[in-house]
Every structure is written in C-alpha cells, then in structure tokens.
PDB file of N, CA, C and O in Angstrom:
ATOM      1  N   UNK A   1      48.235 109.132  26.900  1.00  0.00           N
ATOM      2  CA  UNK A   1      48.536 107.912  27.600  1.00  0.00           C
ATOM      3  C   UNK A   1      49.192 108.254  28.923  1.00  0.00           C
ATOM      4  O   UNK A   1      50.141 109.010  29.131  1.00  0.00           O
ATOM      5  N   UNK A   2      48.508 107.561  29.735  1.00  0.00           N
ATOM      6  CA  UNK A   2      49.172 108.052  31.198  1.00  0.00           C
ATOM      7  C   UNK A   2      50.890 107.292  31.752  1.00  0.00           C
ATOM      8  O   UNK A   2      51.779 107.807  32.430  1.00  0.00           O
ATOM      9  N   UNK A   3      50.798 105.860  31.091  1.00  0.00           N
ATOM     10  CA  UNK A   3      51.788 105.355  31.342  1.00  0.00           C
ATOM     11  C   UNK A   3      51.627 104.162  32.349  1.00  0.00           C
ATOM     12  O   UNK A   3      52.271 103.153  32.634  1.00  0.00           O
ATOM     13  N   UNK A   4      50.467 104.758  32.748  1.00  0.00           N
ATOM     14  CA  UNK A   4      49.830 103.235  33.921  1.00  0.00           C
ATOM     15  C   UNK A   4      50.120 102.098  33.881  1.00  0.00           C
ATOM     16  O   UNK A   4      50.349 102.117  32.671  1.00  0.00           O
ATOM     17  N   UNK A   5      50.385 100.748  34.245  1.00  0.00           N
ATOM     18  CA  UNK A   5      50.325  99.697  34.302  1.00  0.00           C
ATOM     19  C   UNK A   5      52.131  99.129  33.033  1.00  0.00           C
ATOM     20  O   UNK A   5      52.596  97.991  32.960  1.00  0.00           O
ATOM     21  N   UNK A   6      52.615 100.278  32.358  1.00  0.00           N
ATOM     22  CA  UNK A   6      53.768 100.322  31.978  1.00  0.00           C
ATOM     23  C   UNK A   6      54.685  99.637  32.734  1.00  0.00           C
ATOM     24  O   UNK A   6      54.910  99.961  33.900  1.00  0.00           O
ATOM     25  N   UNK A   7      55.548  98.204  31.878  1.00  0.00           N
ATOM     26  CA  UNK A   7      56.386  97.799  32.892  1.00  0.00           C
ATOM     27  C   UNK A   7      57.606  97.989  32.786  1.00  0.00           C
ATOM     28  O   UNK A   7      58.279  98.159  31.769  1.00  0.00           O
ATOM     29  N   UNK A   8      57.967  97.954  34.083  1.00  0.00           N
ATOM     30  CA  UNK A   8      59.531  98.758  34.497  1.00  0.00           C
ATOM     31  C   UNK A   8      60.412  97.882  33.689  1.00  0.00           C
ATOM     32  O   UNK A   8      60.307  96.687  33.416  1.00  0.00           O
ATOM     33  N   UNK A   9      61.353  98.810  33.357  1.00  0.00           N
ATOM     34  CA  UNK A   9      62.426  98.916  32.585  1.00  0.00           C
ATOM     35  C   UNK A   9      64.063  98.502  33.138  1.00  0.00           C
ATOM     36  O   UNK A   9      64.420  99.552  33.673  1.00  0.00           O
ATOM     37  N   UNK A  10      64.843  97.829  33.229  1.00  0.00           N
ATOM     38  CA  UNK A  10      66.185  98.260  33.714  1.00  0.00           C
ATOM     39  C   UNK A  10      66.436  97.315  35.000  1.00  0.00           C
ATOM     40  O   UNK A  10      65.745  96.305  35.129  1.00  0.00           O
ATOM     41  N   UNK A  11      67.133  97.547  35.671  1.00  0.00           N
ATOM     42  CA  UNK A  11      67.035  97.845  36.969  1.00  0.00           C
ATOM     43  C   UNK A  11      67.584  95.690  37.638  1.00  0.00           C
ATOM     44  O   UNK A  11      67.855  95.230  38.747  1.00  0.00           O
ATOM     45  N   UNK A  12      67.498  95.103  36.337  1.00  0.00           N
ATOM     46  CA  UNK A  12      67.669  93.703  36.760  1.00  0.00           C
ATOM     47  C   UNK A  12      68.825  93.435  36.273  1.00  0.00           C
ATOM     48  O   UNK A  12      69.234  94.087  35.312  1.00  0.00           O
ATOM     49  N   UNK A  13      69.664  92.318  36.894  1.00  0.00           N
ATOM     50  CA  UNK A  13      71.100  92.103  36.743  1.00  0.00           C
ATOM     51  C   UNK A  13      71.096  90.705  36.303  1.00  0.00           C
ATOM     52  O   UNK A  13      71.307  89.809  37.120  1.00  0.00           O
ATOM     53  N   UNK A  14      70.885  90.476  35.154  1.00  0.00           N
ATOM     54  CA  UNK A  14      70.836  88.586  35.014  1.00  0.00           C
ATOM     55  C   UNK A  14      72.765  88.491  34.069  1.00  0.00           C
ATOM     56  O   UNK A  14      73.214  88.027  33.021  1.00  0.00           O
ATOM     57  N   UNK A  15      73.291  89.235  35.253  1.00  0.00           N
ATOM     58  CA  UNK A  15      74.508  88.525  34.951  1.00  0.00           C
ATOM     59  C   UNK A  15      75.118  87.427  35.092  1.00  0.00           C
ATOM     60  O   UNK A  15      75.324  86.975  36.218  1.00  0.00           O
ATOM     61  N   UNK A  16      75.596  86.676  33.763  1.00  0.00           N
ATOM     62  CA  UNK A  16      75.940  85.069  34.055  1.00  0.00           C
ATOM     63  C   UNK A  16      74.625  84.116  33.653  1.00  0.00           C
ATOM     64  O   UNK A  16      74.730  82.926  33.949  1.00  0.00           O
ATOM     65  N   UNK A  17      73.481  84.527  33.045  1.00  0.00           N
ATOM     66  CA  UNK A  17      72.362  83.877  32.567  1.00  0.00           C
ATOM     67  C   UNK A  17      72.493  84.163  31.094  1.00  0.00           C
ATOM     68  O   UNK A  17      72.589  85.187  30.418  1.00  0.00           O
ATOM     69  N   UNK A  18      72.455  82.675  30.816  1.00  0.00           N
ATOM     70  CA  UNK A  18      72.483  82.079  29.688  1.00  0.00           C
ATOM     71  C   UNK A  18      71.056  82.219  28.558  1.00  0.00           C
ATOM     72  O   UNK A  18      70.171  81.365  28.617  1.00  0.00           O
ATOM     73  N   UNK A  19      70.966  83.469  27.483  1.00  0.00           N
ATOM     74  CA  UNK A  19      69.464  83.790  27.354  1.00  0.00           C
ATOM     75  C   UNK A  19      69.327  82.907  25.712  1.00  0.00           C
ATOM     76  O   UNK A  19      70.492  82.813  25.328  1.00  0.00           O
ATOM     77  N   UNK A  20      68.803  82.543  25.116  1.00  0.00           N
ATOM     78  CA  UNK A  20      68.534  82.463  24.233  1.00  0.00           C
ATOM     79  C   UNK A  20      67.241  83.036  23.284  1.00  0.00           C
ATOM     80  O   UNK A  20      66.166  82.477  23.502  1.00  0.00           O
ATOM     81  N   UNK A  21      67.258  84.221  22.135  1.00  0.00           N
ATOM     82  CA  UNK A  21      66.455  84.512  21.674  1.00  0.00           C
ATOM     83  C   UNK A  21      66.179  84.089  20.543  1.00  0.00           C
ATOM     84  O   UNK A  21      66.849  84.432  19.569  1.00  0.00           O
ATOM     85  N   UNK A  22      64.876  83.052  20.425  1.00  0.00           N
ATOM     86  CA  UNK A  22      64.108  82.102  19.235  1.00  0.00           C
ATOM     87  C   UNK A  22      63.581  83.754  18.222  1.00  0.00           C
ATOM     88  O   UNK A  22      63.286  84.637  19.027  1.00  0.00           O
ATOM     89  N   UNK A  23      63.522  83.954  17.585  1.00  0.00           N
ATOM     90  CA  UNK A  23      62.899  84.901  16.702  1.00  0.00           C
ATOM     91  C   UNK A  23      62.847  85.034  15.065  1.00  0.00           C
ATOM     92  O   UNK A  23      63.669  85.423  14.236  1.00  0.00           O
ATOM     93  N   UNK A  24      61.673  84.596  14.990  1.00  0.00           N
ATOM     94  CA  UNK A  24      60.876  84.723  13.539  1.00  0.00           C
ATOM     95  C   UNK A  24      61.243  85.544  12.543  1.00  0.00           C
ATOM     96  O   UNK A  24      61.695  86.568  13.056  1.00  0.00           O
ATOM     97  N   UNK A  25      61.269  85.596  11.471  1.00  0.00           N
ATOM     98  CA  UNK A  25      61.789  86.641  10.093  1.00  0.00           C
ATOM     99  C   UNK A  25      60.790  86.658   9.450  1.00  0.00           C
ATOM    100  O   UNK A  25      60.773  87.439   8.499  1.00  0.00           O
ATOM    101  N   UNK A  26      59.222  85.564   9.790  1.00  0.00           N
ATOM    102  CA  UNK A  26      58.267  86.145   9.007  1.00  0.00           C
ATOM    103  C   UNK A  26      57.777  87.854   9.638  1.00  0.00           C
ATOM    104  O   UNK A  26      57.577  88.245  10.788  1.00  0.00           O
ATOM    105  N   UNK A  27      57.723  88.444   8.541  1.00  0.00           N
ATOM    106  CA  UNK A  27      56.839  90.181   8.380  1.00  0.00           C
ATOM    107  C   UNK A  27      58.695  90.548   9.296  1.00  0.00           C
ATOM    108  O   UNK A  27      59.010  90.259  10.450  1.00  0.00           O
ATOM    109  N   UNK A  28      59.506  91.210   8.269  1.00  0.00           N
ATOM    110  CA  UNK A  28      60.507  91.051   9.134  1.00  0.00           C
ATOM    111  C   UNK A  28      60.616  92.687  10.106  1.00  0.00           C
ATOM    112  O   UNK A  28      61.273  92.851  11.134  1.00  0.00           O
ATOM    113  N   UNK A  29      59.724  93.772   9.362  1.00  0.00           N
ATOM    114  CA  UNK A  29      59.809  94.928  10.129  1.00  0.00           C
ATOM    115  C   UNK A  29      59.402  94.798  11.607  1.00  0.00           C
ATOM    116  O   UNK A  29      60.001  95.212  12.599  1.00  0.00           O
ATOM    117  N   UNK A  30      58.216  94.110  11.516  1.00  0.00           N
ATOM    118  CA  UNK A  30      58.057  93.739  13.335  1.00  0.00           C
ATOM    119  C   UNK A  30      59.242  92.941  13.755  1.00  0.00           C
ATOM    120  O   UNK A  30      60.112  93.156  14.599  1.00  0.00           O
ATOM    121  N   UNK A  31      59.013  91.881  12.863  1.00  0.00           N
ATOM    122  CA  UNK A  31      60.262  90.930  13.844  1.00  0.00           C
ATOM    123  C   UNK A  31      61.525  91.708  14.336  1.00  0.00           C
ATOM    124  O   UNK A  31      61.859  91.686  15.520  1.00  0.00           O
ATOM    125  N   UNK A  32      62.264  92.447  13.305  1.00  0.00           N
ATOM    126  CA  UNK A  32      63.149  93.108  13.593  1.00  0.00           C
ATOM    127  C   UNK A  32      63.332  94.164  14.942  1.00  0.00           C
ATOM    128  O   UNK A  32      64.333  94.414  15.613  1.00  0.00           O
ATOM    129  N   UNK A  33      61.591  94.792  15.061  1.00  0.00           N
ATOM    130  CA  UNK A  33      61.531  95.577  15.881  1.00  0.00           C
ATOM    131  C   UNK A  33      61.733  94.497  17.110  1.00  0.00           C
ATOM    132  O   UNK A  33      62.714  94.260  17.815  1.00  0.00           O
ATOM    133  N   UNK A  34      60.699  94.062  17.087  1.00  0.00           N
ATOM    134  CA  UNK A  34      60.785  93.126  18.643  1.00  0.00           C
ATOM    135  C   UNK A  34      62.531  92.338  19.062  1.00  0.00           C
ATOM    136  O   UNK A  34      62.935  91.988  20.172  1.00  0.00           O
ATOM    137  N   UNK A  35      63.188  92.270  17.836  1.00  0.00           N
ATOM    138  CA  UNK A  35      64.442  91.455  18.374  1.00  0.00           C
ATOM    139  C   UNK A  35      65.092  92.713  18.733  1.00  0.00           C
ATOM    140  O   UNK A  35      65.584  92.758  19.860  1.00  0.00           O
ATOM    141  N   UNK A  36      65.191  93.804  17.941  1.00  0.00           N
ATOM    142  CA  UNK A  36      65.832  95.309  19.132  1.00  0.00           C
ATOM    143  C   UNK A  36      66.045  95.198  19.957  1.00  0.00           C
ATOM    144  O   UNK A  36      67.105  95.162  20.581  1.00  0.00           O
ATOM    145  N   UNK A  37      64.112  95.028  20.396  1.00  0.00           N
ATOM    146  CA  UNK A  37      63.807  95.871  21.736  1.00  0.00           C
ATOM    147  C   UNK A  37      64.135  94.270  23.108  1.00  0.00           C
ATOM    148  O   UNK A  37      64.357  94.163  24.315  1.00  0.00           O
ATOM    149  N   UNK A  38      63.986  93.446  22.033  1.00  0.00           N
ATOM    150  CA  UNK A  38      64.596  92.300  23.583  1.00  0.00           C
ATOM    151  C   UNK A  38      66.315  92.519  23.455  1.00  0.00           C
ATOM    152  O   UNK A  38      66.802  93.119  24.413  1.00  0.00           O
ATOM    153  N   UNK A  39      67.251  92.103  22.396  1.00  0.00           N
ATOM    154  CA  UNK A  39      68.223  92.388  22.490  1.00  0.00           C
ATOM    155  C   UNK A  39      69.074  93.845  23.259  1.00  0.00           C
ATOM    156  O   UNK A  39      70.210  93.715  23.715  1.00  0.00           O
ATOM    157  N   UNK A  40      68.422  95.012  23.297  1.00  0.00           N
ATOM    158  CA  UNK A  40      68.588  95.836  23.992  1.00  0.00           C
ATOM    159  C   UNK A  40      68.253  95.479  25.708  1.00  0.00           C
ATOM    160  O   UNK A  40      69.176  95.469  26.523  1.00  0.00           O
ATOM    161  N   UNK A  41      66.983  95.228  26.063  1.00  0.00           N
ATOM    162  CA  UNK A  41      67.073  94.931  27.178  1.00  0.00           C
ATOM    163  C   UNK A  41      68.107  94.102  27.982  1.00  0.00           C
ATOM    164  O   UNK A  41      68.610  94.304  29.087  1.00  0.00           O
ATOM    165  N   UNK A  42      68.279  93.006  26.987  1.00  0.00           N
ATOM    166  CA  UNK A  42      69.285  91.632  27.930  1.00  0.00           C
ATOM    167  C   UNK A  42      70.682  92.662  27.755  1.00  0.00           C
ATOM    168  O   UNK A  42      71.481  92.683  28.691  1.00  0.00           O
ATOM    169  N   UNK A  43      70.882  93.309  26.820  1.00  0.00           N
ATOM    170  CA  UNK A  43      72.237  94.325  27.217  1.00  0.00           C
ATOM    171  C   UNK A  43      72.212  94.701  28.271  1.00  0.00           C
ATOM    172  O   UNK A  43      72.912  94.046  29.044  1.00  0.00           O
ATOM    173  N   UNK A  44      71.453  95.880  28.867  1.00  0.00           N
ATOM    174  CA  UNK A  44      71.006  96.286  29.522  1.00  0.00           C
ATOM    175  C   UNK A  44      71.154  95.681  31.101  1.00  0.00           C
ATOM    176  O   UNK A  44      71.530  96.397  32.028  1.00  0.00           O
ATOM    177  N   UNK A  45      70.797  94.234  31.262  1.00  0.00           N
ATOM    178  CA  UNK A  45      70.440  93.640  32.291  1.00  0.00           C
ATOM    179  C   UNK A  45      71.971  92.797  32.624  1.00  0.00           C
ATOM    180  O   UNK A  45      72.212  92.465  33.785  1.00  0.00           O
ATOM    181  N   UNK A  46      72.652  92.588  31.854  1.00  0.00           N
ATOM    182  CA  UNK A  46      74.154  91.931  31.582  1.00  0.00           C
ATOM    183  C   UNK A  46      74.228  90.366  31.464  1.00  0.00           C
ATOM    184  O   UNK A  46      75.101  89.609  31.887  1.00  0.00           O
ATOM    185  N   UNK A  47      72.857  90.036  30.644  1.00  0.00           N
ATOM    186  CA  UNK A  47      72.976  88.651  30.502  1.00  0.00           C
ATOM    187  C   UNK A  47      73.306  88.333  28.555  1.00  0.00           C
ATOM    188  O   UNK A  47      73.006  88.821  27.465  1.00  0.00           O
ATOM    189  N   UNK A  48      74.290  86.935  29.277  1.00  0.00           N
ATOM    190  CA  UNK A  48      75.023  86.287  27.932  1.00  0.00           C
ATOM    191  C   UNK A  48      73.922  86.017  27.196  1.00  0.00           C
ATOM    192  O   UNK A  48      73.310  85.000  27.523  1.00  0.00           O
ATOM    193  N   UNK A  49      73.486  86.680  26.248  1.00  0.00           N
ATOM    194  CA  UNK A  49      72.800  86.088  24.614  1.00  0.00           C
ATOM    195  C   UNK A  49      73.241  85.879  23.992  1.00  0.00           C
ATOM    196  O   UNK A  49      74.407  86.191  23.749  1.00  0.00           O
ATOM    197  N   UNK A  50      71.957  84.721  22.935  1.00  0.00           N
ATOM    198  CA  UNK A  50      72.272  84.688  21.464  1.00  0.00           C
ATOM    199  C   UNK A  50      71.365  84.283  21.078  1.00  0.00           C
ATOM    200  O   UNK A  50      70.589  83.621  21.767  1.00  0.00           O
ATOM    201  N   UNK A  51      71.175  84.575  19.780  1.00  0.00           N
ATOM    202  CA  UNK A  51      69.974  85.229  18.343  1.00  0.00           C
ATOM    203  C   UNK A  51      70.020  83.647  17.698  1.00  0.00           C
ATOM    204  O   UNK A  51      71.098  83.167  17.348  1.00  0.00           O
ATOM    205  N   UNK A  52      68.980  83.029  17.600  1.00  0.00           N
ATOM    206  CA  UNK A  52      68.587  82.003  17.082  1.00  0.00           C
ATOM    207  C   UNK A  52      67.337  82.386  16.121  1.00  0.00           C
ATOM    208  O   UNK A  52      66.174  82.252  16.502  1.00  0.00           O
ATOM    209  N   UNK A  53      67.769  82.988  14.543  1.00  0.00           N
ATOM    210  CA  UNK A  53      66.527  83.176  13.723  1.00  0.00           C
ATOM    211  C   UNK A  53      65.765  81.862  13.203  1.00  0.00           C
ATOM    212  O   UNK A  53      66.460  80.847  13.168  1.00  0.00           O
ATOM    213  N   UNK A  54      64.442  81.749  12.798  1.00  0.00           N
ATOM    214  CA  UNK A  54      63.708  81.011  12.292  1.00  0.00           C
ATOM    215  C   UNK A  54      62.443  81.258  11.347  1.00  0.00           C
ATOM    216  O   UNK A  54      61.895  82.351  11.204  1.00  0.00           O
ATOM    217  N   UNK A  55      62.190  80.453  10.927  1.00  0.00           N
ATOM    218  CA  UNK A  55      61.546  81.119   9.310  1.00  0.00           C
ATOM    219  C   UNK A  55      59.656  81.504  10.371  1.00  0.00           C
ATOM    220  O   UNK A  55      58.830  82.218   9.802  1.00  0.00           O
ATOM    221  N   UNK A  56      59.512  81.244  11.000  1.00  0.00           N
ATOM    222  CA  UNK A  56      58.361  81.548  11.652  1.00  0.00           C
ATOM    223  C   UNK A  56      57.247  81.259  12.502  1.00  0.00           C
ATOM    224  O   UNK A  56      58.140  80.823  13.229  1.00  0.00           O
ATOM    225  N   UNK A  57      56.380  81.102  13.020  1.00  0.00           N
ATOM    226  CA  UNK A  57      55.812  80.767  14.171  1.00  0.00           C
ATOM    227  C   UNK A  57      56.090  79.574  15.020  1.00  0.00           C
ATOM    228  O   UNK A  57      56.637  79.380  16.106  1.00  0.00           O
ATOM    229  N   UNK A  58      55.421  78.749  13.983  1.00  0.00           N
ATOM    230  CA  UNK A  58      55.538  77.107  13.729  1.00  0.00           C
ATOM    231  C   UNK A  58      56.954  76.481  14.729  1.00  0.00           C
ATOM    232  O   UNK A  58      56.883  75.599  15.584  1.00  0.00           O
ATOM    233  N   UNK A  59      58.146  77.218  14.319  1.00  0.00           N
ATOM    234  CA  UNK A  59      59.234  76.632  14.505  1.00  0.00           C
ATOM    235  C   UNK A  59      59.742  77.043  15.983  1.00  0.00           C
ATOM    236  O   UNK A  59      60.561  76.574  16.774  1.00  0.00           O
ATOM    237  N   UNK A  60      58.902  78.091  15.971  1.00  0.00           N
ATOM    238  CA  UNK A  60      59.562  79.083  17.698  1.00  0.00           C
ATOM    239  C   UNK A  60      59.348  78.195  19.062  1.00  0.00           C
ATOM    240  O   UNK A  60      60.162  78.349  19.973  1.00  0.00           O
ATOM    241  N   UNK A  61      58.264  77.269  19.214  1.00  0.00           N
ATOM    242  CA  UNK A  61      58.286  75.849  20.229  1.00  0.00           C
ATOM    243  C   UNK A  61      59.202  75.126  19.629  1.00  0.00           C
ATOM    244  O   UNK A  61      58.350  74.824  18.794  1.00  0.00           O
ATOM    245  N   UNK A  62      59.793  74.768  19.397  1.00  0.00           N
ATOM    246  CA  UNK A  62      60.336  73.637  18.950  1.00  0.00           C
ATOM    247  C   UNK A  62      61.968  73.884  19.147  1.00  0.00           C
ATOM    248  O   UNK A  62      62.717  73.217  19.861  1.00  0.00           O
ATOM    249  N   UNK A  63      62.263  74.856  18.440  1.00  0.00           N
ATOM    250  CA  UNK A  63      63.700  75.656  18.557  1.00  0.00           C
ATOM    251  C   UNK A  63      63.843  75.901  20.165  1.00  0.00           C
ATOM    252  O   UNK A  63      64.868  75.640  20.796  1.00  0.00           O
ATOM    253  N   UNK A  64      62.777  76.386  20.665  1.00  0.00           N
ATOM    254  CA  UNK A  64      63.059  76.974  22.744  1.00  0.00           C
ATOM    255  C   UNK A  64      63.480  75.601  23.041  1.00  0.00           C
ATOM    256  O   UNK A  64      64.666  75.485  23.350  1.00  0.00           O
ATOM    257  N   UNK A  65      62.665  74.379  23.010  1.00  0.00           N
ATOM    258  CA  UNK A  65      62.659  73.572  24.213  1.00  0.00           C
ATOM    259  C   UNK A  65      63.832  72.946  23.364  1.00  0.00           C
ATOM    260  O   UNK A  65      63.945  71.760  23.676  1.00  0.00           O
ATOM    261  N   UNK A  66      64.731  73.314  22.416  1.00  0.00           N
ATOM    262  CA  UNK A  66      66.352  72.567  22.125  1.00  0.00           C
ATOM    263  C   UNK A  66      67.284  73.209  22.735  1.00  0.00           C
ATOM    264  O   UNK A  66      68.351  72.791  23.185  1.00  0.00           O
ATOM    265  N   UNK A  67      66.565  74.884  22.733  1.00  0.00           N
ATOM    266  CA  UNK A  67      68.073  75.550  23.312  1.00  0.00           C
ATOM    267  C   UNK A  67      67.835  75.410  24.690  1.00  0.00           C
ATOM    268  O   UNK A  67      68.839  75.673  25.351  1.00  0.00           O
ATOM    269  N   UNK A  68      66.637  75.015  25.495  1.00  0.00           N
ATOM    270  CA  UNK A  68      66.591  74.596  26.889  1.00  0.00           C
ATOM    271  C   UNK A  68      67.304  73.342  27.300  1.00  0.00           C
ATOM    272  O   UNK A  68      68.121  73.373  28.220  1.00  0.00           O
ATOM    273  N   UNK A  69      66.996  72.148  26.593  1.00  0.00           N
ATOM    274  CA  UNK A  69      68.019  71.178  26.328  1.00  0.00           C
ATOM    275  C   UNK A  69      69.088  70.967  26.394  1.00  0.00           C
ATOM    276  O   UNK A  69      69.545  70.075  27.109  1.00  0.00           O
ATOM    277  N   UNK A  70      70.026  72.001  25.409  1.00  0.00           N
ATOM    278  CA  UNK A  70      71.283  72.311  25.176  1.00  0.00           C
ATOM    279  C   UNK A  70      72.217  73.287  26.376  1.00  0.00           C
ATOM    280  O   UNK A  70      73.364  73.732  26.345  1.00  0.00           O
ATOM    281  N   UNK A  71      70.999  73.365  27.511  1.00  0.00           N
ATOM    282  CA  UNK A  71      71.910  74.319  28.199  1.00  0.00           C
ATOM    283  C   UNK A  71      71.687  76.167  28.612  1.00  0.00           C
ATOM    284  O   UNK A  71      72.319  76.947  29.326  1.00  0.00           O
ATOM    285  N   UNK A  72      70.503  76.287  27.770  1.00  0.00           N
ATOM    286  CA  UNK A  72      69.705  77.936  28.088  1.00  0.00           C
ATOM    287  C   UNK A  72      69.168  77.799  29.531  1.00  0.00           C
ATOM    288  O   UNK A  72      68.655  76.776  29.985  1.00  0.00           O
ATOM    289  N   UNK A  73      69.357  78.982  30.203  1.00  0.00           N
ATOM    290  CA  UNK A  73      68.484  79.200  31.584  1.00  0.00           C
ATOM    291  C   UNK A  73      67.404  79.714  31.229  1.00  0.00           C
ATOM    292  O   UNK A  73      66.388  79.748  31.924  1.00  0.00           O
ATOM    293  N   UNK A  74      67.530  80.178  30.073  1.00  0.00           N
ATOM    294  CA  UNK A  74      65.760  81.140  29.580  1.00  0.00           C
ATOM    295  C   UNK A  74      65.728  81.524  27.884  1.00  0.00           C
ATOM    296  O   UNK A  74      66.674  81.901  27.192  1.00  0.00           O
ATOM    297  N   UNK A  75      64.596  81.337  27.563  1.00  0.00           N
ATOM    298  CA  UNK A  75      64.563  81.440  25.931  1.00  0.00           C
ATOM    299  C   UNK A  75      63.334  82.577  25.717  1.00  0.00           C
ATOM    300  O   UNK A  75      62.291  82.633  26.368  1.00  0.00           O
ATOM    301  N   UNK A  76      63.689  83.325  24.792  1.00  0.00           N
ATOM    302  CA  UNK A  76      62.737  84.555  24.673  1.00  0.00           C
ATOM    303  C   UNK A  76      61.955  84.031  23.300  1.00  0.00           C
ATOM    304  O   UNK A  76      62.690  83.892  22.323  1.00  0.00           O
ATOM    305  N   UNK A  77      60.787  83.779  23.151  1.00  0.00           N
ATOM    306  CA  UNK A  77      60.729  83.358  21.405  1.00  0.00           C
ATOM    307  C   UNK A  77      59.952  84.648  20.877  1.00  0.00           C
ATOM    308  O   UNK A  77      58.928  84.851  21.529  1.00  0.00           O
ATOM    309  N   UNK A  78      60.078  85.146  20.325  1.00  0.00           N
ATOM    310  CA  UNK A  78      59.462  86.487  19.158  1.00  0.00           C
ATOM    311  C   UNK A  78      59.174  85.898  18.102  1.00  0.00           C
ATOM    312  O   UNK A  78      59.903  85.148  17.453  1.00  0.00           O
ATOM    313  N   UNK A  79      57.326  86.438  17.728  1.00  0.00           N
ATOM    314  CA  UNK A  79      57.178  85.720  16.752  1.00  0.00           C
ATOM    315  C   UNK A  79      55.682  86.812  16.430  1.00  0.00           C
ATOM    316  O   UNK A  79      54.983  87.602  17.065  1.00  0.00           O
ATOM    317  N   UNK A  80      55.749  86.377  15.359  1.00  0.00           N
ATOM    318  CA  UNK A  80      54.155  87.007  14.742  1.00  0.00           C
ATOM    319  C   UNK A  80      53.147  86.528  13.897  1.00  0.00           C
ATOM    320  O   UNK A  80      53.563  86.161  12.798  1.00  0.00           O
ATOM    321  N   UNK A  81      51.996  86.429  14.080  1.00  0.00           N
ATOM    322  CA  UNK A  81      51.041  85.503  13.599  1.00  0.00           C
ATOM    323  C   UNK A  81      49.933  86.857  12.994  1.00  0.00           C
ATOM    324  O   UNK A  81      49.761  87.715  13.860  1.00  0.00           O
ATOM    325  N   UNK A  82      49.441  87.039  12.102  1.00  0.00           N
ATOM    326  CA  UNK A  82      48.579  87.810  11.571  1.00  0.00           C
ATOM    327  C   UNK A  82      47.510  87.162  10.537  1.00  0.00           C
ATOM    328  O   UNK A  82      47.693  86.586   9.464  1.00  0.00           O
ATOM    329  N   UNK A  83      46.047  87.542  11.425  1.00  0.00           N
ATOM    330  CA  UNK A  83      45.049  87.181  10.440  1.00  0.00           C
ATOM    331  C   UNK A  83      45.378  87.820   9.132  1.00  0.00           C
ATOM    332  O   UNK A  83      45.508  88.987   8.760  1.00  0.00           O
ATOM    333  N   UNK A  84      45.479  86.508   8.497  1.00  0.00           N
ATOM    334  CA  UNK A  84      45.225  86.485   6.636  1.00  0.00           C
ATOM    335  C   UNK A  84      45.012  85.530   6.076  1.00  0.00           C
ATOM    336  O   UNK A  84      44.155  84.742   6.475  1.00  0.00           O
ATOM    337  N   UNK A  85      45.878  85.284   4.765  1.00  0.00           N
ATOM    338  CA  UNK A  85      45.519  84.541   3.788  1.00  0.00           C
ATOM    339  C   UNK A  85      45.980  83.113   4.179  1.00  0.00           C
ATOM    340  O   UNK A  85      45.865  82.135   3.440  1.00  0.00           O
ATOM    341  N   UNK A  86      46.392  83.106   5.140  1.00  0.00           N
ATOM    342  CA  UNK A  86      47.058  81.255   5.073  1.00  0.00           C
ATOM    343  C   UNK A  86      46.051  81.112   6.675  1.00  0.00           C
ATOM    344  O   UNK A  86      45.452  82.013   7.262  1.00  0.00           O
ATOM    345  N   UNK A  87      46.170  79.636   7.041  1.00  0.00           N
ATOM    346  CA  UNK A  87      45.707  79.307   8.333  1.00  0.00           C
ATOM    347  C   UNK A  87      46.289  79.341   9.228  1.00  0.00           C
ATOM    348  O   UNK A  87      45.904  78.639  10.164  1.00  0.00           O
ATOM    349  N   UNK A  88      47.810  80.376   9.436  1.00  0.00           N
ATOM    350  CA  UNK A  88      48.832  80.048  10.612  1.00  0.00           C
ATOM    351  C   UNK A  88      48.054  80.099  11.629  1.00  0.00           C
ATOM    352  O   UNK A  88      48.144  79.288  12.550  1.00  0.00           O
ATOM    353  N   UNK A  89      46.924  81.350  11.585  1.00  0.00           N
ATOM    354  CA  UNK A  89      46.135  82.346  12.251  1.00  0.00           C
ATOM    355  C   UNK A  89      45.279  81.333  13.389  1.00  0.00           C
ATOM    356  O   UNK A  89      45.115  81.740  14.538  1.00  0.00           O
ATOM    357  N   UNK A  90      44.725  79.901  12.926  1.00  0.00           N
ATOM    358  CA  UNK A  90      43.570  79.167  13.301  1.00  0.00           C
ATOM    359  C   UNK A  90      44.548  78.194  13.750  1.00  0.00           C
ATOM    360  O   UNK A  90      44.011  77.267  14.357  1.00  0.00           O
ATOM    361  N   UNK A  91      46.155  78.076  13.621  1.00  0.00           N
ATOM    362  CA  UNK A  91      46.648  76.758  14.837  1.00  0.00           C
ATOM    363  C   UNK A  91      47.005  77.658  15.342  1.00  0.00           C
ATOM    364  O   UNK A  91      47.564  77.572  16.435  1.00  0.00           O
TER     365      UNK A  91
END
C-alpha cells in the first residue's frame, strides 16, 4: 500500500468545539474500534467530547439531530450495518 489518497492526521485545533459522538454497540468489536479511533482523534485536536452509545443504526439519525438541538457544534455518528439475516441492510 502506497499510502496515497490517506487522510491527514493531526494537525487541527477544534479547541472549544462542542463534539458529540452518536455510536452503535451493535457488532461491538468494530464499534468499539471506530469509537477509539474517533475518540483519539478529537483528543488529539482539543475538542470538548462526549460518547452518546445506542443500540444501533436505526437510532444514530435521530440521537445527532437531538444533540444538535441541545447545543453540539458537530456530531460524529459510528455505526455498522452488515448484509445478513435481518433487513437493517435494505433501509
């Protein structure tokens, strides 16, 4: 892998931005991974978060546009949808 089109890392200061992260617990090894790797970044960048879990896809619109409501400058939603046995896959 060359690294091409890889996006930059670091380097942003959203200090004093209000983040809110929506994130799913369905399949929780991904979920978990993906809330890491955003929670690490907003460290990183020095903006105020907080972790808003939810049982899964469905709920991740719905939960953003409250914590936008309530006062978020930006909402991250993490979520995972995988062809299988139920129809999450087809809404």
């Amino acid at each position: 892998m060359s690294g091409s089109g890889q996006p930059r890392q670091g380097g942003v200061d959203a200090t004093g931005i209000r983040v809110v992260v929506v994130a799913g617990t369905w399949h929780e090894e991904i979920s978990d991974a993906l809330l890491a790797g955003a929670e690490r970044m907003l460290e990183q960048s020095g903006a105020d978060y907080r972790v808003v879990r939810v049982a899964g896809a469905f709920e991740l619109p719905v939960v953003s546009k409250v914590a936008l409501e309530k006062g978020a400058d930006a909402v991250v939603a993490l979520g995972i949808i995988i062809r299988g046995g139920t129809p999450h896959f087809e809404y």
